[in-house]
N, CA, C and O atoms as a GROMACS GRO file, in nm:
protein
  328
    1UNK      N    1  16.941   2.201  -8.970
    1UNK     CA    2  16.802   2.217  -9.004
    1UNK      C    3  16.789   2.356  -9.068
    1UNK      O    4  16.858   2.451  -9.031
    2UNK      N    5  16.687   2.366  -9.178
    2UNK     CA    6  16.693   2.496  -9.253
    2UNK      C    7  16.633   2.612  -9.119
    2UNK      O    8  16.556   2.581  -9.028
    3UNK      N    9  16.674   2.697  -9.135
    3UNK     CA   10  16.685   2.812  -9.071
    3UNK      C   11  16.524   2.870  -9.127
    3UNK      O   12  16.498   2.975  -9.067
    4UNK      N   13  16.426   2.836  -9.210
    4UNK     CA   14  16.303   2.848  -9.235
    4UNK      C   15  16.247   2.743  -9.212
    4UNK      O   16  16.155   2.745  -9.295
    5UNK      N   17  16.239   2.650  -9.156
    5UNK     CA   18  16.184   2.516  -9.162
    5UNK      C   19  16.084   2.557  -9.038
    5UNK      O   20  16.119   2.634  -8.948
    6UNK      N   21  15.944   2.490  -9.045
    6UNK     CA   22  15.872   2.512  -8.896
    6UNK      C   23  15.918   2.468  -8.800
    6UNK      O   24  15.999   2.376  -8.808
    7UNK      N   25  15.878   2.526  -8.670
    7UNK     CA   26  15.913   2.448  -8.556
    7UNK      C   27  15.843   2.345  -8.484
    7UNK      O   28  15.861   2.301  -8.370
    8UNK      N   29  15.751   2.311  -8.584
    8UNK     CA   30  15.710   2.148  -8.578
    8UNK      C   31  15.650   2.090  -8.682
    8UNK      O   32  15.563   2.140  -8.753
    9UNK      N   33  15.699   1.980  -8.691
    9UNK     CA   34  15.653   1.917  -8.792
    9UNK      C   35  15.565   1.837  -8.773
    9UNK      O   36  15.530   1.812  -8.658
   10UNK      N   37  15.514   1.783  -8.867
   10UNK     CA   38  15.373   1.694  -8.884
   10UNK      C   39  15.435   1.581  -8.862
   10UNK      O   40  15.547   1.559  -8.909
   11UNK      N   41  15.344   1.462  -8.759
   11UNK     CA   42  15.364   1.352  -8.749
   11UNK      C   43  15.447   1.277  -8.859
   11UNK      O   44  15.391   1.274  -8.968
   12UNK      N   45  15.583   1.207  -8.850
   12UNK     CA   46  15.630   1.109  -8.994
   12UNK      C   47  15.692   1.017  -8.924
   12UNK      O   48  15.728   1.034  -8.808
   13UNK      N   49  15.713   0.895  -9.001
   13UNK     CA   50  15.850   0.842  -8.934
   13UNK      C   51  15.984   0.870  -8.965
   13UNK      O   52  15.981   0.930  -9.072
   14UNK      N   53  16.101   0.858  -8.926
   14UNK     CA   54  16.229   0.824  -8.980
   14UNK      C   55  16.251   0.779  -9.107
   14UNK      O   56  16.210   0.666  -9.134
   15UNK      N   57  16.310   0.847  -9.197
   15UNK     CA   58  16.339   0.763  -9.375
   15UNK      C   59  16.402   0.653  -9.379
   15UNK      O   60  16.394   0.567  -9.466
   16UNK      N   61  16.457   0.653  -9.299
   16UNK     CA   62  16.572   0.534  -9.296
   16UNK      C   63  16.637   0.550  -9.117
   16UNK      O   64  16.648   0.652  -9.049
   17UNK      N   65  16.672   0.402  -9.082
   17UNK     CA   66  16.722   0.463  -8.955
   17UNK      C   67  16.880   0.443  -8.924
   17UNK      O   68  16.965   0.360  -8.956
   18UNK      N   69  16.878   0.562  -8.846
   18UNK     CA   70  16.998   0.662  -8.831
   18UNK      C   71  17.004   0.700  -8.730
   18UNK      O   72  16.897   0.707  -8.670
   19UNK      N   73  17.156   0.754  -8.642
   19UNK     CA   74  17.163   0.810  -8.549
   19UNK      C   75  17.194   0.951  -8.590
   19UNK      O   76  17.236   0.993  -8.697
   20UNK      N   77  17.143   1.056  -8.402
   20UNK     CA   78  17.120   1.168  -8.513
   20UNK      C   79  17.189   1.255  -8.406
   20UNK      O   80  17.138   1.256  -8.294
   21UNK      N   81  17.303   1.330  -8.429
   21UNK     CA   82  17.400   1.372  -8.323
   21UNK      C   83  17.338   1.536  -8.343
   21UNK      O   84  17.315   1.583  -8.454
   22UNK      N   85  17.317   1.609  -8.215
   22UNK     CA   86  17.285   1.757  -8.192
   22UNK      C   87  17.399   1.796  -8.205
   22UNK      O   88  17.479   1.713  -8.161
   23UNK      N   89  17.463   1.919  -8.262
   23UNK     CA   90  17.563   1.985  -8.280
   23UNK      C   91  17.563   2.161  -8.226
   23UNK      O   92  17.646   2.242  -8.185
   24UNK      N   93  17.433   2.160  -8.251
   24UNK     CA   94  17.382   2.292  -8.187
   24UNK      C   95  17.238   2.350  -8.173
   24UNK      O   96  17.184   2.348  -8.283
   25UNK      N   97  17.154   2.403  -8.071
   25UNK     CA   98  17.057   2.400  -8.055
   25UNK      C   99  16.973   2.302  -7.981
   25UNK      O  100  17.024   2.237  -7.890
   26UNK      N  101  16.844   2.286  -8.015
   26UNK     CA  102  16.748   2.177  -7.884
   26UNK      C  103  16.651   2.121  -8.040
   26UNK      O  104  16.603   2.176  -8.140
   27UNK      N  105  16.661   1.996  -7.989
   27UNK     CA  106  16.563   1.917  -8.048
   27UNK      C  107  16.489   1.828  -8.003
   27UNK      O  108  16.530   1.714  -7.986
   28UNK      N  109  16.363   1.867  -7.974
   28UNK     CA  110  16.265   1.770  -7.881
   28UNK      C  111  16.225   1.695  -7.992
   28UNK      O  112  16.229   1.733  -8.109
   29UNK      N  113  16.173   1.556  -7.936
   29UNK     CA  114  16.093   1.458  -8.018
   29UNK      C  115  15.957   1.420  -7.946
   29UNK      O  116  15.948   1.429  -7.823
   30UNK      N  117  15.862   1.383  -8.015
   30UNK     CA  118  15.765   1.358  -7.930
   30UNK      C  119  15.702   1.264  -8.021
   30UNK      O  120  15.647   1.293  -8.128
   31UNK      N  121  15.718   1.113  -7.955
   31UNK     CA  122  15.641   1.011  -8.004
   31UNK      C  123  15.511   0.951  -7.976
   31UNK      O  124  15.467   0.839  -8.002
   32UNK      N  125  15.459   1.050  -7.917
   32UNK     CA  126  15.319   0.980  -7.880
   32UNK      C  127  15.290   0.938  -7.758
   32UNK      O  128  15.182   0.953  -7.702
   33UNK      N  129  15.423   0.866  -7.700
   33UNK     CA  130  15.412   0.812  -7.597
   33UNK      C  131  15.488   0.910  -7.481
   33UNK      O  132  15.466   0.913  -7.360
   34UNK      N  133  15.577   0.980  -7.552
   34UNK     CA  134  15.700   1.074  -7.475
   34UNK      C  135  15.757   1.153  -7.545
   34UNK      O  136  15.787   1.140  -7.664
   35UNK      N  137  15.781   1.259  -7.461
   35UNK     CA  138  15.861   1.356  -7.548
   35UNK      C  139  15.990   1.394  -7.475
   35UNK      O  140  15.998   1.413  -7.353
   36UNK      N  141  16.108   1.407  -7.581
   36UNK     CA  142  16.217   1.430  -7.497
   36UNK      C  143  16.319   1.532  -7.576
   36UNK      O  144  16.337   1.537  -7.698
   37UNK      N  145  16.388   1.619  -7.464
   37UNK     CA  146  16.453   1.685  -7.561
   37UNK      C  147  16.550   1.652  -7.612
   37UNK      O  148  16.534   1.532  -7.634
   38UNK      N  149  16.694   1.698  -7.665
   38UNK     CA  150  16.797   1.668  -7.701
   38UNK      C  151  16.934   1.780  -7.754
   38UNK      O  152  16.976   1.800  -7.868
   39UNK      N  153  16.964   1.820  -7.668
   39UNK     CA  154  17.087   1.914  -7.679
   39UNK      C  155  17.231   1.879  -7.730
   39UNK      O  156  17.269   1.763  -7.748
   40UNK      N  157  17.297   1.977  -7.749
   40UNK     CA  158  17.457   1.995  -7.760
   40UNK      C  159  17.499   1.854  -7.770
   40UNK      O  160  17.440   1.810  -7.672
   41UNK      N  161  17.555   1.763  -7.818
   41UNK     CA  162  17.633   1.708  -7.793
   41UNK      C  163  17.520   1.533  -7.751
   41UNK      O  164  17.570   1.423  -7.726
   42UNK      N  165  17.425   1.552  -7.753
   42UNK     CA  166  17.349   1.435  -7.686
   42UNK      C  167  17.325   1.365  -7.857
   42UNK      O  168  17.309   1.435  -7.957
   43UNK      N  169  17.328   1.200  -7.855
   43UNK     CA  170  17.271   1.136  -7.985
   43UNK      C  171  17.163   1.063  -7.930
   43UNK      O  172  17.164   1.011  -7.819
   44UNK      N  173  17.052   1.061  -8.028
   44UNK     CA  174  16.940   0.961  -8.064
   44UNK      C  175  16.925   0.830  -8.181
   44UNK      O  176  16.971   0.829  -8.295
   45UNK      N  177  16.883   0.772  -8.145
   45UNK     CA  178  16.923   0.681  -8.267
   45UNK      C  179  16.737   0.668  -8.335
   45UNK      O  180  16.657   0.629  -8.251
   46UNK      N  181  16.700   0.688  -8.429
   46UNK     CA  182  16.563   0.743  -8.514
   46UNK      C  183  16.533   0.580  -8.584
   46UNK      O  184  16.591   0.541  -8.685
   47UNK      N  185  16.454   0.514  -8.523
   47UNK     CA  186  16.474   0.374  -8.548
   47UNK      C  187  16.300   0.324  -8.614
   47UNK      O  188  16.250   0.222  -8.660
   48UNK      N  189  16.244   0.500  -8.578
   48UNK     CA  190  16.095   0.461  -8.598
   48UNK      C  191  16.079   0.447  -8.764
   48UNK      O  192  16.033   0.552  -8.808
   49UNK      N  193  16.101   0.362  -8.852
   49UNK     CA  194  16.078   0.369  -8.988
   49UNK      C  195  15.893   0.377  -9.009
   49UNK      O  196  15.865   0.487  -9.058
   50UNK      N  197  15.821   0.328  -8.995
   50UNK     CA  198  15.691   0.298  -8.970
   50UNK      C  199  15.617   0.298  -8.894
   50UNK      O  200  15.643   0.292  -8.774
   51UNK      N  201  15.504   0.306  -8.941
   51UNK     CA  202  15.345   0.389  -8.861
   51UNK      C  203  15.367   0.545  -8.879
   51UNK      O  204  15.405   0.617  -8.972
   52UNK      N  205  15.312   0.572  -8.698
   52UNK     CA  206  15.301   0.712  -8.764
   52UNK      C  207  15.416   0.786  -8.714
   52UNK      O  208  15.396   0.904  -8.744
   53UNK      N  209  15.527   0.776  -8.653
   53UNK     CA  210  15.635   0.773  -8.645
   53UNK      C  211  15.644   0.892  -8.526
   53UNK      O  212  15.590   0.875  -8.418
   54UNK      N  213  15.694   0.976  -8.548
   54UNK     CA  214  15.730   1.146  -8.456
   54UNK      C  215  15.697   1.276  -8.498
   54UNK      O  216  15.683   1.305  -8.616
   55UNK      N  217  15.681   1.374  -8.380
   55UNK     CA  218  15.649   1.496  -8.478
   55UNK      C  219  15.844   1.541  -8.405
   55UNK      O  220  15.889   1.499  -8.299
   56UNK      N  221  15.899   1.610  -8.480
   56UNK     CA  222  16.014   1.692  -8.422
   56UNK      C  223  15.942   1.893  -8.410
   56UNK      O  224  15.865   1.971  -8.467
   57UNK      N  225  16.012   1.888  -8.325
   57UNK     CA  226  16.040   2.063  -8.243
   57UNK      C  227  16.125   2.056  -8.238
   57UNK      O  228  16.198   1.961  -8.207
   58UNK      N  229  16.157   2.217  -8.285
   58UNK     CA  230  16.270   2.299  -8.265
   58UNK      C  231  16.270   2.408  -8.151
   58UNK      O  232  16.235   2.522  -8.185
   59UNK      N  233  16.300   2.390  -8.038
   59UNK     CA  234  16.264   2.511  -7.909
   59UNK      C  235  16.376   2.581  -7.926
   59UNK      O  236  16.353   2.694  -7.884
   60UNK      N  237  16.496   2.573  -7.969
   60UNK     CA  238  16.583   2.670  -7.976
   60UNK      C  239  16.654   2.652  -8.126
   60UNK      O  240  16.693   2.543  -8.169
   61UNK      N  241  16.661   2.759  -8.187
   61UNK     CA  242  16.733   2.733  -8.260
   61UNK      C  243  16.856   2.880  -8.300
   61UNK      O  244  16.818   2.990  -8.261
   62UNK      N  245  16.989   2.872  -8.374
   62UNK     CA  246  16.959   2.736  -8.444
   62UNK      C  247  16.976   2.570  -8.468
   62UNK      O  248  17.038   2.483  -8.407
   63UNK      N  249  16.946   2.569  -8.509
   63UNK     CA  250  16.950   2.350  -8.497
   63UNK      C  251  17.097   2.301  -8.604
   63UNK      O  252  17.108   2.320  -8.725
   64UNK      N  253  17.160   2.259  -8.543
   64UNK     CA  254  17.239   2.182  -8.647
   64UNK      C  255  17.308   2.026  -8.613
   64UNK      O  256  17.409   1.996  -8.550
   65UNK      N  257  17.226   1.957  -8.672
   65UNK     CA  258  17.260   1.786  -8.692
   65UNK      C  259  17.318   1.723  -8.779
   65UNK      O  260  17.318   1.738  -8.901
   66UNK      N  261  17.370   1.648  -8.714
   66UNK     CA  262  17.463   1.492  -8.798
   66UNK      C  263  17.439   1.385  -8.817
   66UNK      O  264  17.497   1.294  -8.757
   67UNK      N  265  17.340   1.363  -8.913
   67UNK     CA  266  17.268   1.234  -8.966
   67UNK      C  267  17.367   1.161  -9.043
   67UNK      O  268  17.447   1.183  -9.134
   68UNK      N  269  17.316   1.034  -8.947
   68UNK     CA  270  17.474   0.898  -9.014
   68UNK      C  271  17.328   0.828  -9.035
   68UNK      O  272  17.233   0.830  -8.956
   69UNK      N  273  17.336   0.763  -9.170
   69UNK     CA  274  17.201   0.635  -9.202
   69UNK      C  275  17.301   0.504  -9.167
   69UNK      O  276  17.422   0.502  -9.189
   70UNK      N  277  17.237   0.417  -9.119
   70UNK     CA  278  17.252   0.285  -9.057
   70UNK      C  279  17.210   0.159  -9.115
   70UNK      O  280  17.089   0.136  -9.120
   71UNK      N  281  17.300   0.064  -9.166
   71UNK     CA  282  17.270  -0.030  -9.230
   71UNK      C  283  17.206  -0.125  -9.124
   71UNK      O  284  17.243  -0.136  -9.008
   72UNK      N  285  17.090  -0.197  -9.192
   72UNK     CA  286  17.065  -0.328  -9.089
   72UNK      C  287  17.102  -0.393  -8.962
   72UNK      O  288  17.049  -0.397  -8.851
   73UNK      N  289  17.253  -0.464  -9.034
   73UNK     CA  290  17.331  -0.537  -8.927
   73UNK      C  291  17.343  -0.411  -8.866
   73UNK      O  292  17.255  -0.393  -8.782
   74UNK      N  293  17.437  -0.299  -8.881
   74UNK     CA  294  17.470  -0.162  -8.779
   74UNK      C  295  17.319  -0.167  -8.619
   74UNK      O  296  17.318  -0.177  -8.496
   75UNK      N  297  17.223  -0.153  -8.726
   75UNK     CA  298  17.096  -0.173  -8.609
   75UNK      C  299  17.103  -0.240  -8.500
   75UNK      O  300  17.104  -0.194  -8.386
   76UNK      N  301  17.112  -0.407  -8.548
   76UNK     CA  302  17.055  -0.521  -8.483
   76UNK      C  303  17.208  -0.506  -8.358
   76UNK      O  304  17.187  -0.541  -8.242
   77UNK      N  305  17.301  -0.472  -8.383
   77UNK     CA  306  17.391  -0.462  -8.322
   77UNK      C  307  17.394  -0.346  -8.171
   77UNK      O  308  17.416  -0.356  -8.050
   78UNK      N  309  17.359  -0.244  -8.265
   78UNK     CA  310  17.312  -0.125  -8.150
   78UNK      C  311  17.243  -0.194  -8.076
   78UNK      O  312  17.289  -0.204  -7.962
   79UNK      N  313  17.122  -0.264  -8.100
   79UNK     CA  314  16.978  -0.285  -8.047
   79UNK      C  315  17.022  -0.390  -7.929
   79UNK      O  316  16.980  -0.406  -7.815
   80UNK      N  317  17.119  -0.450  -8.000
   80UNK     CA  318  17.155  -0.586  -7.862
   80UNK      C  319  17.201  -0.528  -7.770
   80UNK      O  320  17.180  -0.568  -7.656
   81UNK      N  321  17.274  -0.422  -7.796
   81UNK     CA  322  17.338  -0.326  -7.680
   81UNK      C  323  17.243  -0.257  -7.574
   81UNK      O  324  17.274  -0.198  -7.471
   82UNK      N  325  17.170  -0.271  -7.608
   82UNK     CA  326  17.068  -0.224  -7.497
   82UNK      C  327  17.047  -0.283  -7.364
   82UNK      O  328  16.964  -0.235  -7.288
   0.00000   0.00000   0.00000
């Protein structure tokens, strides 16, 4: 994450969905319903394409992530895994 970027952003969704691996720093999400953080080494998978999606925080930084975009089938596959 840019090293000037705010430490929160305005409500969006996900561009595309992707899992999103912490590499360094804290990244909370907060969807409206919950907010959670996400450290070192922890992945999320960003599945909200639509509505009004998440705001992200940065409580520590700095932040550095590993965004993999996810084809369809990749999804429906994760998703059964649940």
């Amino acid at each position: 994450m840019p090293e000037d970027s705010d430490a929160e952003s305005e409500p969006h969704p996900a561009p595309r969905t992707q899992l999103i691996t912490v590499l360094s720093g804290t990244v909370e999400i907060d969807t409206g319903s919950e907010t959670r953080r996400f450290g070192p080494g922890e992945v999320l998978l960003a599945a909200d394409t639509a509505g009004r999606g998440h705001i992200t925080r940065l409580p520590e930084r700095p932040v550095r992530c590993l965004f993999v975009a996810l084809d369809a089938d990749a999804v429906a596959r994760l998703l059964a895994r649940r």
